[in-house]
PDB file of N, CA, C and O in Angstrom:
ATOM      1  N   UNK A   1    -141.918  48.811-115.326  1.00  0.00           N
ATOM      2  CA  UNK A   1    -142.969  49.808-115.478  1.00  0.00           C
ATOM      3  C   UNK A   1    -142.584  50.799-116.580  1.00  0.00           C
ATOM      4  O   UNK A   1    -141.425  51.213-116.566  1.00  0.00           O
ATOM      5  N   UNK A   2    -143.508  51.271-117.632  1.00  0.00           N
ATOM      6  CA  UNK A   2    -142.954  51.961-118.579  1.00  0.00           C
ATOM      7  C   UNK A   2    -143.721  53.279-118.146  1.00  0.00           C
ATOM      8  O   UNK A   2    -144.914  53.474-117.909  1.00  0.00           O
ATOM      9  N   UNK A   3    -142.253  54.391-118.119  1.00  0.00           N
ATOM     10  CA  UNK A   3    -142.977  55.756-117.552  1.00  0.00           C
ATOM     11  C   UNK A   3    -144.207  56.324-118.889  1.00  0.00           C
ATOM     12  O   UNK A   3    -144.346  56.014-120.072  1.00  0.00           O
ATOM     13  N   UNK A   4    -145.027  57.409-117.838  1.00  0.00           N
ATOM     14  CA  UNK A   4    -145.773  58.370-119.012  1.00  0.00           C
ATOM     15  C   UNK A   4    -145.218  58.439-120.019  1.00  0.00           C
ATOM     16  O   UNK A   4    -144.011  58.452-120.260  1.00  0.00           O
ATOM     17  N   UNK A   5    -146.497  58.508-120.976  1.00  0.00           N
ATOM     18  CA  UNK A   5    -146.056  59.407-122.177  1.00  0.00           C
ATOM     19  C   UNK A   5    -145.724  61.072-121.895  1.00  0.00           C
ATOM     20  O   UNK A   5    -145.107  61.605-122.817  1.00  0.00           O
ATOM     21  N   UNK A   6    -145.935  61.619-121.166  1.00  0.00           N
ATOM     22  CA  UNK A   6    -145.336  62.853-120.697  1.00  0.00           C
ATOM     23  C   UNK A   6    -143.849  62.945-120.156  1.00  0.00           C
ATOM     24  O   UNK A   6    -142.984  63.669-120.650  1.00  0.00           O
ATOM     25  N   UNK A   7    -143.757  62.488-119.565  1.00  0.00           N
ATOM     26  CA  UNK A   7    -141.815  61.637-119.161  1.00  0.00           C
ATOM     27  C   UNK A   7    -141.007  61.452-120.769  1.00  0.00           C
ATOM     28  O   UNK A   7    -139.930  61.648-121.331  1.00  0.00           O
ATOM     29  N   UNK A   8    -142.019  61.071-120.940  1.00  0.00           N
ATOM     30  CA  UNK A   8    -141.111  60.549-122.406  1.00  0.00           C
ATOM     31  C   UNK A   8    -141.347  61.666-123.606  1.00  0.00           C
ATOM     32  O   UNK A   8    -140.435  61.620-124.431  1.00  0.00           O
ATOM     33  N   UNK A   9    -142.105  62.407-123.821  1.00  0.00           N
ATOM     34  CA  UNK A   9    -142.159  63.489-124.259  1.00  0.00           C
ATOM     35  C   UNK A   9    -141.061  64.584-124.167  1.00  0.00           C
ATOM     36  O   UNK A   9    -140.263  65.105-124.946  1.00  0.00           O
ATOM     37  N   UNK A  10    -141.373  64.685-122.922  1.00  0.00           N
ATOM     38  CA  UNK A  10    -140.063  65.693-122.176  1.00  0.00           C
ATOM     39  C   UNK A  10    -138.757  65.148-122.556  1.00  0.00           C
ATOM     40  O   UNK A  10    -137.739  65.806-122.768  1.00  0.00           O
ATOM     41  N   UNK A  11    -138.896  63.854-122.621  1.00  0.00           N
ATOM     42  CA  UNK A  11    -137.430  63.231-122.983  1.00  0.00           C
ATOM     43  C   UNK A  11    -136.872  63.187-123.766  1.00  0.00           C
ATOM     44  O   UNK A  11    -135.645  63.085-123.776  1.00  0.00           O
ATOM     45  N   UNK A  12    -137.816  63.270-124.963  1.00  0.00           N
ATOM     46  CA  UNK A  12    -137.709  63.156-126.642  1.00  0.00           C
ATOM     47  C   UNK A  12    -137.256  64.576-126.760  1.00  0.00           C
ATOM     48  O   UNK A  12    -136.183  64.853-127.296  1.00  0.00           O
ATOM     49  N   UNK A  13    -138.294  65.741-126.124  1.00  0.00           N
ATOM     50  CA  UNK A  13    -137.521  66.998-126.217  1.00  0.00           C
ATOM     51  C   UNK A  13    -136.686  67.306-126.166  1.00  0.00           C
ATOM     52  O   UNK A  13    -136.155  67.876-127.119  1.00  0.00           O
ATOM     53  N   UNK A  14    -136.213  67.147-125.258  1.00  0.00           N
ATOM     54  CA  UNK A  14    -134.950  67.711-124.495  1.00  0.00           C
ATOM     55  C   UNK A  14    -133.764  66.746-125.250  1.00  0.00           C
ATOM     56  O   UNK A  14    -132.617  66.939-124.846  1.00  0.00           O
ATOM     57  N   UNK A  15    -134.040  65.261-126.795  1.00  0.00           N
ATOM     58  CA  UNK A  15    -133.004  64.799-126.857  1.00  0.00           C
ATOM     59  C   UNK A  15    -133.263  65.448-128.003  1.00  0.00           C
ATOM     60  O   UNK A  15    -132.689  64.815-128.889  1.00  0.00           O
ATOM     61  N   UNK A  16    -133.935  66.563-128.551  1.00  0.00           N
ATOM     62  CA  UNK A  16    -134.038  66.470-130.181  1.00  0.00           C
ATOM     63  C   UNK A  16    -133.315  67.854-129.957  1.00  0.00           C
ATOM     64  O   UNK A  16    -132.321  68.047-130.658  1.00  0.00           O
ATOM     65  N   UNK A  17    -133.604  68.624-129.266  1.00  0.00           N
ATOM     66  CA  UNK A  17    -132.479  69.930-128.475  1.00  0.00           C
ATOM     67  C   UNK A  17    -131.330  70.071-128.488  1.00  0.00           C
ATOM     68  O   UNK A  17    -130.646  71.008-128.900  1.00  0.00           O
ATOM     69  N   UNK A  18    -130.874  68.447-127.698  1.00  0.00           N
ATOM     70  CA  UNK A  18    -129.591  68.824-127.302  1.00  0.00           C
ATOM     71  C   UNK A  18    -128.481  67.852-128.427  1.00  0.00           C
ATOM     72  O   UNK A  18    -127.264  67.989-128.556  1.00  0.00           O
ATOM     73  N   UNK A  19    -129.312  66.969-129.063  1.00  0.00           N
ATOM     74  CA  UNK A  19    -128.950  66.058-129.887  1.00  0.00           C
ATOM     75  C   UNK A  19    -128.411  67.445-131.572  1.00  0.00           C
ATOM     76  O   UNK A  19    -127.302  67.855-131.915  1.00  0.00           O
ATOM     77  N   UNK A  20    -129.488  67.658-132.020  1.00  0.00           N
ATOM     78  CA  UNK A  20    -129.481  69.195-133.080  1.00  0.00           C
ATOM     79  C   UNK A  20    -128.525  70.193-132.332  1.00  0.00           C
ATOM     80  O   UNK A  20    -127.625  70.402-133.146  1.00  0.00           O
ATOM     81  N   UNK A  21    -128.320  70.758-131.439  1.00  0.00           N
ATOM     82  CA  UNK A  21    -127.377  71.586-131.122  1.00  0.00           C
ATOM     83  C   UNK A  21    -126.081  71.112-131.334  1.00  0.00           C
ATOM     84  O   UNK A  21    -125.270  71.720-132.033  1.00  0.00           O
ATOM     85  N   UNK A  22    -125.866  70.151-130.817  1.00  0.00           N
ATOM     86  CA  UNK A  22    -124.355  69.105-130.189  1.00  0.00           C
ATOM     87  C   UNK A  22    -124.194  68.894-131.640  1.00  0.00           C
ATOM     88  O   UNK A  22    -122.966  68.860-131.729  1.00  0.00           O
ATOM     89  N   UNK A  23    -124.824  68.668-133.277  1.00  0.00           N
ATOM     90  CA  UNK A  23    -124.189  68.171-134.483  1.00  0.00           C
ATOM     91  C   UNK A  23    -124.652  69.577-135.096  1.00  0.00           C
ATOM     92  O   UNK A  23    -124.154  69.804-136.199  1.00  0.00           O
ATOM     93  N   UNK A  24    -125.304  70.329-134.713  1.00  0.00           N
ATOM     94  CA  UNK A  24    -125.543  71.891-136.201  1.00  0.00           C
ATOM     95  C   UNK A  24    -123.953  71.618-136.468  1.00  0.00           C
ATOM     96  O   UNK A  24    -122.958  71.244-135.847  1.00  0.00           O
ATOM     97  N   UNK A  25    -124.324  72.024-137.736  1.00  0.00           N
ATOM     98  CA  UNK A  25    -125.258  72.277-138.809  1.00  0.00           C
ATOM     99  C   UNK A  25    -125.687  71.253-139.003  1.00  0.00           C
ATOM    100  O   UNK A  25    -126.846  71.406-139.388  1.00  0.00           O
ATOM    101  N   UNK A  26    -125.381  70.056-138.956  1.00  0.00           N
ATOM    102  CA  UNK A  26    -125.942  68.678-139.387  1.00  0.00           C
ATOM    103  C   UNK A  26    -127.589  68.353-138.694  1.00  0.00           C
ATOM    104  O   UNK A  26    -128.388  68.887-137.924  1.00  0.00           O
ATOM    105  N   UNK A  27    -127.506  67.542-139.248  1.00  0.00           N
ATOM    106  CA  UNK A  27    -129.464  67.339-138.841  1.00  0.00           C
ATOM    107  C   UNK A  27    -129.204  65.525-138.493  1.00  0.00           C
ATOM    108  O   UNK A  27    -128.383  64.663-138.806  1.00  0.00           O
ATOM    109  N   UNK A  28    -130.420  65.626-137.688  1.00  0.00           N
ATOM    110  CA  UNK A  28    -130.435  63.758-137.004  1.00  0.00           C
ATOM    111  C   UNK A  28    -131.674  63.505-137.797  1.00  0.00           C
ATOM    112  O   UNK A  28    -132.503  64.042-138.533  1.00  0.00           O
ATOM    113  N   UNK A  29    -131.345  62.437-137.255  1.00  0.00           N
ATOM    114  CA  UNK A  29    -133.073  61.298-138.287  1.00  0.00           C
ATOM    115  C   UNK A  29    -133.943  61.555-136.532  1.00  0.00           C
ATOM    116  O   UNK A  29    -133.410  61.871-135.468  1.00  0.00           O
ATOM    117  N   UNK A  30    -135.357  61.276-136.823  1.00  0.00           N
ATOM    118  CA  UNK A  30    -136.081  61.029-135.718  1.00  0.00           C
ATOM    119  C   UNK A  30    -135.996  59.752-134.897  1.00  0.00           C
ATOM    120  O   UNK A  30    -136.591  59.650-133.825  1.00  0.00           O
ATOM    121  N   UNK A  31    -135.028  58.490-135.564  1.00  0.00           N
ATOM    122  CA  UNK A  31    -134.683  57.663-134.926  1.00  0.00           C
ATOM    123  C   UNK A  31    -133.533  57.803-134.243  1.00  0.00           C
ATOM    124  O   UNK A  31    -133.204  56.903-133.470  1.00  0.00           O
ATOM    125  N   UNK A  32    -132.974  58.592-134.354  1.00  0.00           N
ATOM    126  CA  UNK A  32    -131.547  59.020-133.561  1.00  0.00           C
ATOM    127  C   UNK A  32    -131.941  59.126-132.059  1.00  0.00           C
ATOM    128  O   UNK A  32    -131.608  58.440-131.093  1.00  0.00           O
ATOM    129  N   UNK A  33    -132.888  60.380-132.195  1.00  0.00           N
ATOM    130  CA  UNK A  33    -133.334  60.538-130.759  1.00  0.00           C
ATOM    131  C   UNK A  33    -134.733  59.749-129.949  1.00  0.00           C
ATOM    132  O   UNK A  33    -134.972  59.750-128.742  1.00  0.00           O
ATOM    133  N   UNK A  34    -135.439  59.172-130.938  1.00  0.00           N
ATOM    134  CA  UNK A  34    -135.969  57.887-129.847  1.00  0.00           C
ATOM    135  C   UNK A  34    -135.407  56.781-129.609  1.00  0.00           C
ATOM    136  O   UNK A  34    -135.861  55.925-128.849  1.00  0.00           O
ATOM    137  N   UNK A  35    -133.996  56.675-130.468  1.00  0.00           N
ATOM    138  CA  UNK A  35    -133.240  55.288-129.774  1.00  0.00           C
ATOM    139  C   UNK A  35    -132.285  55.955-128.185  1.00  0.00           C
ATOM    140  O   UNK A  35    -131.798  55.421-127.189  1.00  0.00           O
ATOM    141  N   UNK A  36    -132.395  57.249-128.657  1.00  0.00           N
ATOM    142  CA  UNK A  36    -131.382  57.722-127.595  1.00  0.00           C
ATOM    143  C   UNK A  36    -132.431  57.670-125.951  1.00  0.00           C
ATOM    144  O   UNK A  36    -131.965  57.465-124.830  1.00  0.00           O
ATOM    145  N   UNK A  37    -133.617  57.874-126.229  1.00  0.00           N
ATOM    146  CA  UNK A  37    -134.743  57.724-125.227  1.00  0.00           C
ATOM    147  C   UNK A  37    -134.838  56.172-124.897  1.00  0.00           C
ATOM    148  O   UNK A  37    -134.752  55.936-123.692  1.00  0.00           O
ATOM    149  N   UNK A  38    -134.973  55.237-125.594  1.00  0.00           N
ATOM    150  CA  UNK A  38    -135.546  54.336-125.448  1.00  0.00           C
ATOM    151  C   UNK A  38    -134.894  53.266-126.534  1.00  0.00           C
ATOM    152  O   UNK A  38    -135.666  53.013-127.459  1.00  0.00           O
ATOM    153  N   UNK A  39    -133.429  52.497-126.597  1.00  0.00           N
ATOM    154  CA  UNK A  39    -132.701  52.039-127.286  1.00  0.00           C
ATOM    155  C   UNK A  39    -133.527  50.460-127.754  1.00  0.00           C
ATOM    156  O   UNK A  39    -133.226  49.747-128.711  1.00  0.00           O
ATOM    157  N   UNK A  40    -134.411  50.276-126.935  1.00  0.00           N
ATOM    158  CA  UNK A  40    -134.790  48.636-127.060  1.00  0.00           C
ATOM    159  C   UNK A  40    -136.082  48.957-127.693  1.00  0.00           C
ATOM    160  O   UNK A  40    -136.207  48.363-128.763  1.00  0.00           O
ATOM    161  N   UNK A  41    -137.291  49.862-127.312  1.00  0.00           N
ATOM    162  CA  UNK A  41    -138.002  50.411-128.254  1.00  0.00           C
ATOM    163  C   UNK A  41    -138.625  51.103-128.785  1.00  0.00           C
ATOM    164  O   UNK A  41    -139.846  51.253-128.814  1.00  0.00           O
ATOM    165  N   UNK A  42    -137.588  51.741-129.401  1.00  0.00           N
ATOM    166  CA  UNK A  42    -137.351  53.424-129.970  1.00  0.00           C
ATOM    167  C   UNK A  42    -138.786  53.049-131.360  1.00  0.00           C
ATOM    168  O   UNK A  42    -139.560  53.982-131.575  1.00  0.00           O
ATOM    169  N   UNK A  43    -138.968  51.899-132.054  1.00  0.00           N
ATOM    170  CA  UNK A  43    -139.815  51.927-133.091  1.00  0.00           C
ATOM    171  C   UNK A  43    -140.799  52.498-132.575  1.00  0.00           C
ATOM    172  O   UNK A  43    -141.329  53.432-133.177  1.00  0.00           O
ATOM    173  N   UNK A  44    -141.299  52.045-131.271  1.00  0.00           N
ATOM    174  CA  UNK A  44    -142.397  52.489-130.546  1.00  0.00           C
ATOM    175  C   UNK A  44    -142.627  53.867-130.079  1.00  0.00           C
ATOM    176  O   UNK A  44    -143.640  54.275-129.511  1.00  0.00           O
ATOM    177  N   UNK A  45    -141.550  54.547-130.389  1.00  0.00           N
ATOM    178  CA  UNK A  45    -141.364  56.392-130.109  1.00  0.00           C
ATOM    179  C   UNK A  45    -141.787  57.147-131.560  1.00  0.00           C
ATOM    180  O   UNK A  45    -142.194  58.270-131.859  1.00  0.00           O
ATOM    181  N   UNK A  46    -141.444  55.835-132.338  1.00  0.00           N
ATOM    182  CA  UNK A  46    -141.419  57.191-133.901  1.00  0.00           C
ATOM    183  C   UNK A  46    -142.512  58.174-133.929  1.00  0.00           C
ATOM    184  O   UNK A  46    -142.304  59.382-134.049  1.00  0.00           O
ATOM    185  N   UNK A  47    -143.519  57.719-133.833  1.00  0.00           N
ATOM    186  CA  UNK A  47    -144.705  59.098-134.351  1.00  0.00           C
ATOM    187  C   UNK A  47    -145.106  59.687-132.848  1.00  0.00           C
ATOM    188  O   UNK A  47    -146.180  60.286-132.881  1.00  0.00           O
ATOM    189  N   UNK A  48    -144.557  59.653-131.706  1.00  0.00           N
ATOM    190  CA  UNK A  48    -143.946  60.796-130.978  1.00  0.00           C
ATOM    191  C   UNK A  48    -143.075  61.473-131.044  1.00  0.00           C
ATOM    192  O   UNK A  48    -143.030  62.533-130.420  1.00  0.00           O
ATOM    193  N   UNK A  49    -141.971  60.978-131.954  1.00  0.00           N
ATOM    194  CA  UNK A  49    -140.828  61.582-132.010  1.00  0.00           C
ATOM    195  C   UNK A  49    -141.284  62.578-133.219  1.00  0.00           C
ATOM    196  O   UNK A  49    -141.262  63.747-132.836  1.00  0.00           O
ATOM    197  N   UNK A  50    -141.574  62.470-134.188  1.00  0.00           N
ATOM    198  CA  UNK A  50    -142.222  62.945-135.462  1.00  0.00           C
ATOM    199  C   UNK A  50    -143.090  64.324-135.029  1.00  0.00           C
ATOM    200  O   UNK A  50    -142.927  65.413-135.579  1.00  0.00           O
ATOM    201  N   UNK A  51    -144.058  64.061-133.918  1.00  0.00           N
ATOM    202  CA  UNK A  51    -145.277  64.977-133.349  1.00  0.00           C
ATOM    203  C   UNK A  51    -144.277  65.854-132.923  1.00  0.00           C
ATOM    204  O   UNK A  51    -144.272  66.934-133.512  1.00  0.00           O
ATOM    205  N   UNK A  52    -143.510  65.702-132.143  1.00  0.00           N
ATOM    206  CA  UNK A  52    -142.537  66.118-130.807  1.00  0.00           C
ATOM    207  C   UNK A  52    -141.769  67.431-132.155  1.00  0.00           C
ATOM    208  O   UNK A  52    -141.451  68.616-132.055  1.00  0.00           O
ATOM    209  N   UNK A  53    -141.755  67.029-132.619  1.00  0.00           N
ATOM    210  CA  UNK A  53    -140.416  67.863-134.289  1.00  0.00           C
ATOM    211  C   UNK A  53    -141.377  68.707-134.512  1.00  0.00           C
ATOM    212  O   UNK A  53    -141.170  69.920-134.544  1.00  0.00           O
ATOM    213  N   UNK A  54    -142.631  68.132-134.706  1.00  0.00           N
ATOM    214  CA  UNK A  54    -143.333  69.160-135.618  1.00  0.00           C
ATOM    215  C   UNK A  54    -143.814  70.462-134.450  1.00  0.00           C
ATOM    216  O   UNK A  54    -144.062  71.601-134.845  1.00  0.00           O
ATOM    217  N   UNK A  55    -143.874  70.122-133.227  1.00  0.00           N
ATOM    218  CA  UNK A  55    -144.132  71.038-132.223  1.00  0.00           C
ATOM    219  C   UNK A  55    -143.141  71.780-132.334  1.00  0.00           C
ATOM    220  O   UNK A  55    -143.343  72.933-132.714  1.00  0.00           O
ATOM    221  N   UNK A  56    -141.643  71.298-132.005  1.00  0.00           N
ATOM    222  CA  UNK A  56    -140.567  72.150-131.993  1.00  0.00           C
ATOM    223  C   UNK A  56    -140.133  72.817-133.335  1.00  0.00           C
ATOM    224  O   UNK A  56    -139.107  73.492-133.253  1.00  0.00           O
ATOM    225  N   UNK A  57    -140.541  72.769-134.159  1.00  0.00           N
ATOM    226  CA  UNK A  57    -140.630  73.386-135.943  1.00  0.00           C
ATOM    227  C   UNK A  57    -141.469  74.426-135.365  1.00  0.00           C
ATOM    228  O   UNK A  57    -140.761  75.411-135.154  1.00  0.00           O
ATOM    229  N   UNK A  58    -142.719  74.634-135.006  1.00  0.00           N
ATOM    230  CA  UNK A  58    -143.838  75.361-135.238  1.00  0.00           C
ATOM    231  C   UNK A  58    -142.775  76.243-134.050  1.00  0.00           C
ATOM    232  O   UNK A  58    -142.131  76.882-134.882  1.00  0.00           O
ATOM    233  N   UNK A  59    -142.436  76.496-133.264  1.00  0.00           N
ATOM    234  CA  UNK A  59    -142.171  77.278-132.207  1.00  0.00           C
ATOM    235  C   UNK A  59    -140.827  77.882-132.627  1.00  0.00           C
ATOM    236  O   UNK A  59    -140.397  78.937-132.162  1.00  0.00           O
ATOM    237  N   UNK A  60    -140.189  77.124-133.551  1.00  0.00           N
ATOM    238  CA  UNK A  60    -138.812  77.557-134.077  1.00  0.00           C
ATOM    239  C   UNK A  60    -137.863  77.558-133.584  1.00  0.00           C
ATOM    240  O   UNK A  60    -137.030  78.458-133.700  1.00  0.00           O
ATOM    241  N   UNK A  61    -137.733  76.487-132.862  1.00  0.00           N
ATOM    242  CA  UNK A  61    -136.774  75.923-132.022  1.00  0.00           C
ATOM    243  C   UNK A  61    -135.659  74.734-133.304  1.00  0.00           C
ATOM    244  O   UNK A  61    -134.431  74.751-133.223  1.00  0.00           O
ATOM    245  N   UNK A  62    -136.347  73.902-134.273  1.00  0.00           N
ATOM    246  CA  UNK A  62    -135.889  73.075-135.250  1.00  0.00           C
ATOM    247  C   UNK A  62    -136.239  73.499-136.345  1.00  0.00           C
ATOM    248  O   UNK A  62    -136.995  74.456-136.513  1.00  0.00           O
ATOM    249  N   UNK A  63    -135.533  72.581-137.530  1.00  0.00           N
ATOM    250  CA  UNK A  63    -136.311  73.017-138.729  1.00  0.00           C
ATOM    251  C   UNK A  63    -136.570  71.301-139.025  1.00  0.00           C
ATOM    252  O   UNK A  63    -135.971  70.417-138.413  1.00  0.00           O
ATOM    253  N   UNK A  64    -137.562  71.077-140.065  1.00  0.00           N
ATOM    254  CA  UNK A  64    -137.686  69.621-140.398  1.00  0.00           C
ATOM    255  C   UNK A  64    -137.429  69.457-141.764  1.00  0.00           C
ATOM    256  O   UNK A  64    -138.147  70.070-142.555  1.00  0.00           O
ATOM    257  N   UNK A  65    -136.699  68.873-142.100  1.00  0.00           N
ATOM    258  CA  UNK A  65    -136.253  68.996-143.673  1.00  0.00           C
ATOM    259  C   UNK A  65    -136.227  67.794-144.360  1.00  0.00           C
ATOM    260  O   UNK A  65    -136.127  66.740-143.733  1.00  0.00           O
ATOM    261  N   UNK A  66    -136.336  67.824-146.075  1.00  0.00           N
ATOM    262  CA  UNK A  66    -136.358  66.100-146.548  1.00  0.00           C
ATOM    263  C   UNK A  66    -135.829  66.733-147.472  1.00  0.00           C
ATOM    264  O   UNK A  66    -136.161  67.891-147.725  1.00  0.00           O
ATOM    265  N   UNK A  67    -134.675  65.915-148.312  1.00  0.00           N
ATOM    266  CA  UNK A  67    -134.000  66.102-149.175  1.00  0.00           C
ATOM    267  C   UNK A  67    -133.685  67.707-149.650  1.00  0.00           C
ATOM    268  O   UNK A  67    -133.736  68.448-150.631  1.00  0.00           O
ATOM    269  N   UNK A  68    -133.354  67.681-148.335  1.00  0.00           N
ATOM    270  CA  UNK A  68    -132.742  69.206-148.323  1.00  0.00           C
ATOM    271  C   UNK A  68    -134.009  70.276-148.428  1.00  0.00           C
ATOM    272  O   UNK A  68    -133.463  71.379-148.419  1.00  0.00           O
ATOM    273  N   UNK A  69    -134.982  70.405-148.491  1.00  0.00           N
ATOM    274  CA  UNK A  69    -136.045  71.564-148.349  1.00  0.00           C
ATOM    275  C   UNK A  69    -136.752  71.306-147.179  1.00  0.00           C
ATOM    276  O   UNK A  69    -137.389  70.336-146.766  1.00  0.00           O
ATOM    277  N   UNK A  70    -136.417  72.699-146.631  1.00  0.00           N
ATOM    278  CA  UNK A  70    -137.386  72.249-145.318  1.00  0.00           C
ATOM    279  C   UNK A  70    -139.020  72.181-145.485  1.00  0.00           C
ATOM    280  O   UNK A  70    -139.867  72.755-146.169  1.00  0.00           O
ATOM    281  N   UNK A  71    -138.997  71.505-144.819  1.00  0.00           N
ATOM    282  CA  UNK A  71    -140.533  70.926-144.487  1.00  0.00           C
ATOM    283  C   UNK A  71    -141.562  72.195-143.521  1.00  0.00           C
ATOM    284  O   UNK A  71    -141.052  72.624-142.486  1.00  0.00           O
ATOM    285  N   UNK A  72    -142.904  72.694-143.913  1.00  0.00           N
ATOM    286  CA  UNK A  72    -143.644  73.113-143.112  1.00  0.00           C
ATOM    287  C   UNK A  72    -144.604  72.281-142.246  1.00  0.00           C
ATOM    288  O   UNK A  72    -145.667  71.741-142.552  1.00  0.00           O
ATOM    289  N   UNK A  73    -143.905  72.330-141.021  1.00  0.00           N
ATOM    290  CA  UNK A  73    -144.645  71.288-140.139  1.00  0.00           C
ATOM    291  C   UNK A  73    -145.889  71.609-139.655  1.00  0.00           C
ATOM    292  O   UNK A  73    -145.916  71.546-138.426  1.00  0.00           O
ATOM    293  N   UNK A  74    -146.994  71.950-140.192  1.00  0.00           N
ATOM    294  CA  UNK A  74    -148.618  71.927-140.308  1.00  0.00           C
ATOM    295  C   UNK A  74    -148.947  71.091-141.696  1.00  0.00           C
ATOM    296  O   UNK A  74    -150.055  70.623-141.959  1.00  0.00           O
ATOM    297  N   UNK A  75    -147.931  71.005-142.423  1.00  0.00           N
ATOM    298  CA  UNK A  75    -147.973  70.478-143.872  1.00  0.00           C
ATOM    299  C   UNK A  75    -148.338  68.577-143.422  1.00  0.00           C
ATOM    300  O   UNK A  75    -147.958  67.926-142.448  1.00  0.00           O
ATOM    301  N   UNK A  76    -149.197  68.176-144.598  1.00  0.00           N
ATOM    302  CA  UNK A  76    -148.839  66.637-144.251  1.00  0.00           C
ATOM    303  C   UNK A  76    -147.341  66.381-145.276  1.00  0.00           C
ATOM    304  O   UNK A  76    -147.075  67.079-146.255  1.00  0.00           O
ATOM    305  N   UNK A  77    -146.478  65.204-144.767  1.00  0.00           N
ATOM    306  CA  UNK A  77    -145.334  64.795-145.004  1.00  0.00           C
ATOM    307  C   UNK A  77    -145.239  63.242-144.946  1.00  0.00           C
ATOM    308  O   UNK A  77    -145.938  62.684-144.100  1.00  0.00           O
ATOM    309  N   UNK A  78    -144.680  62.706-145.519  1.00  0.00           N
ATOM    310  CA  UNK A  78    -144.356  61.452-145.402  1.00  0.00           C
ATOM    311  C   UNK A  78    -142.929  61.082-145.963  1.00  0.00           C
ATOM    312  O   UNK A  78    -142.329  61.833-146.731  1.00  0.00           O
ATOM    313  N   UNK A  79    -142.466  59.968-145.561  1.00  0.00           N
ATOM    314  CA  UNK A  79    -141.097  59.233-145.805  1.00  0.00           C
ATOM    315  C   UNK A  79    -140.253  59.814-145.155  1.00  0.00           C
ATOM    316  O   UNK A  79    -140.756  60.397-144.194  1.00  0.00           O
ATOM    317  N   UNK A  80    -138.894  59.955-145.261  1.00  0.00           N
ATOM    318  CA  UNK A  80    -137.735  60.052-144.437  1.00  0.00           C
ATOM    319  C   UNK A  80    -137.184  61.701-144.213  1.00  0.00           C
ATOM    320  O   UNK A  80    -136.620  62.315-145.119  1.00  0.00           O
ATOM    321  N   UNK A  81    -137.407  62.186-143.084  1.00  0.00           N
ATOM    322  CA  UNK A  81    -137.082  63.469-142.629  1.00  0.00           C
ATOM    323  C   UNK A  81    -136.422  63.526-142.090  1.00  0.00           C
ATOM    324  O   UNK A  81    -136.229  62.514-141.416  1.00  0.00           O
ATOM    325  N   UNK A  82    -135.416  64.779-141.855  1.00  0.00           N
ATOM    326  CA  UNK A  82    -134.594  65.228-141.066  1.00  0.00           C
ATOM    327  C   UNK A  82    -134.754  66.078-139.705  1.00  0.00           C
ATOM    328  O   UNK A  82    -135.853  66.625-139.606  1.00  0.00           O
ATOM    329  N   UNK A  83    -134.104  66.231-138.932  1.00  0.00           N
ATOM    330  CA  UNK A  83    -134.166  67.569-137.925  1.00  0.00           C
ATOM    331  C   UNK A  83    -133.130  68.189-137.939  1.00  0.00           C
ATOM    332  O   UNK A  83    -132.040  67.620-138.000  1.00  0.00           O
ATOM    333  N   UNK A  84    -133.279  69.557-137.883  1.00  0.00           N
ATOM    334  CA  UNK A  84    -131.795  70.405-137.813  1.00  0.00           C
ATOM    335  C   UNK A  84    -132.038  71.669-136.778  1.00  0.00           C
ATOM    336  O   UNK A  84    -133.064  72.311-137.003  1.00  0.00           O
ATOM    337  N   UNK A  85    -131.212  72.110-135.659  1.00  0.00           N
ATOM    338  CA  UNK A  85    -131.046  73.077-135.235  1.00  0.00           C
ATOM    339  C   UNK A  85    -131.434  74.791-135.884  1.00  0.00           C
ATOM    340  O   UNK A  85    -130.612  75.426-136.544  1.00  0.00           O
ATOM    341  N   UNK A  86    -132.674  75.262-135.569  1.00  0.00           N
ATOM    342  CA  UNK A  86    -133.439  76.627-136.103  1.00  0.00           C
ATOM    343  C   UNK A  86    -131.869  77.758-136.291  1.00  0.00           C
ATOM    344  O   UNK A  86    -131.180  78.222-135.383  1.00  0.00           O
ATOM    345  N   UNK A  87    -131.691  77.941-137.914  1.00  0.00           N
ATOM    346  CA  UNK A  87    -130.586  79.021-137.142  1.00  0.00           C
ATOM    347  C   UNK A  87    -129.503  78.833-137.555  1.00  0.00           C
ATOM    348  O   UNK A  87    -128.695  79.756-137.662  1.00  0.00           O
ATOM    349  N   UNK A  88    -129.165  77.303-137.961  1.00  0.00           N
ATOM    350  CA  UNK A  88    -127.523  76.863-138.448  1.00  0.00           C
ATOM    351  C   UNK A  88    -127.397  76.312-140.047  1.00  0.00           C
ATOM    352  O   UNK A  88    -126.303  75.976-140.500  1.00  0.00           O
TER     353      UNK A  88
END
């Protein structure tokens, strides 16, 4: 049985949190933490995991960054982003 998307939301949260805290200053890819949710299929997390960043950007909890400039997450974005701990 594959839980809610709310289960898994919460899950993604709480790994993009504790995942960005545990490496600041360093930043994770968004596949870091939907493989860490869901290792078999995390492809299937990406643009929750992506949504999930841009929520936690807007609240200022993360920052979302690509080649080093952070990203404004209301902005559209594409290709390979980062997450980093708000702050470090």
């Amino acid at each position: 049985m594959v839980p809610p998307m709310d289960d898994i939301a919460k899950r993604l949260s709480a790994v993009i949190l504790t995942m960005t805290a545990e490496r600041a200053p360093r930043t994770i890819c968004p596949s870091d933490a939907a493989r860490a949710v869901d290792p078999d299929n995390w492809r299937d997390l990406m643009e929750a995991t992506r949504e999930l960043a841009r929520e936690l950007a807007r609240s200022g909890d993360v920052v979302i960054t690509q080649k080093g400039e952070d990203l404004d997450p209301d902005a559209q974005w594409r290709g390979p982003v980062r997450i980093r701990r708000a702050g470090t």
